[in-house]
N, C-alpha and C positions, 0 to 999 in steps of 0.2 A: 504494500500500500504506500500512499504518499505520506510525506511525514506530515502533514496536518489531519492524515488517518491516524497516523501512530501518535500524534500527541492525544488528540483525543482520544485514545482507548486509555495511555498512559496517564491521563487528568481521570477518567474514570472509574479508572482503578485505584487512585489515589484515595478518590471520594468514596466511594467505597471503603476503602480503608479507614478511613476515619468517623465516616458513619459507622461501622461498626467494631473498631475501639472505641469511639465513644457510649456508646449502647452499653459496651461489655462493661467499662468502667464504671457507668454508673450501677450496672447492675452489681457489680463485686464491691462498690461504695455502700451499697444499701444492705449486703450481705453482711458486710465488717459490723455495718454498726449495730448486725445484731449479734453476730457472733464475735466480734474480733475483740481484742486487749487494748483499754483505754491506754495504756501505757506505749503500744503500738501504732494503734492510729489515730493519737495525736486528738481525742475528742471522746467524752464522755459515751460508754456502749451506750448506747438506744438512745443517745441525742436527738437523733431524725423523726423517729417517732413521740418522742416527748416532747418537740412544736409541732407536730400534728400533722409532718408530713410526710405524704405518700410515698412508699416504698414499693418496690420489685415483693421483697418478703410477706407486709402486709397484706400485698393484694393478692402472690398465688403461691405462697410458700416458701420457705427457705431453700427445698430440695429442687424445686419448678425455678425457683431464681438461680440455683448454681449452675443448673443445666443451662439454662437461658445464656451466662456468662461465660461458659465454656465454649455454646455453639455458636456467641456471635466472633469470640475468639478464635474458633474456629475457621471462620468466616472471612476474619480481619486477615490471618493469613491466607487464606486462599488468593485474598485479592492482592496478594504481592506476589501470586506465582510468577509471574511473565517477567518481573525482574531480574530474575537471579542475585545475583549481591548488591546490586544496586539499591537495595531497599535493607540493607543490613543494619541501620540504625533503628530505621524501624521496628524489625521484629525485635529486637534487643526490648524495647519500648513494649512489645507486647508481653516478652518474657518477665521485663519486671515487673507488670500487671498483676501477670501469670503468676507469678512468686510471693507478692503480695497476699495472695489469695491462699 
């Protein structure tokens, strides 16, 4: 293709990636603060829920929420197949997510 084919698949992919790290992080943020160590992450367990706000967990589970941040982590790599290393910052970024969790 022409490279104003290949940029746009490569901006698409980008976007994609980022939609869905951001998806996954929020989802593994709503996770922490029910499960994780104040001491950890930096903010009182069950802060989010205690101003009243909506959560991944609240609404379908803790166990439906993990899954959720795995597959859209999942996902978030997928959309960096076609890089090859050129995206190695990136997944780095997904792995510390990933570790986090």
């Amino acid at each position: 293709g022409t490279f104003k084919d290949k940029r746009a698949r490569f901006l698409a992919a980008l976007d994609r990636y980022g939609q869905e790290i951001g998806f996954a992080f929020q989802v593994q943020d709503d996770v922490l603060d029910v499960l994780g160590d104040t001491a950890v992450i930096g903010k009182p367990q069950g802060s989010d829920s205690a101003r009243g706000k909506p959560t991944y967990p609240a609404l379908v589970g803790i166990g439906e929420s993990q899954r959720l941040a795995r597959l859209h982590m999942q996902c978030a790599i997928d959309a960096l197949a076609g890089f090859d290393g050129r995206a190695d910052v990136l997944m780095r970024t997904l792995l510390m997510i990933e570790a986090i969790g």
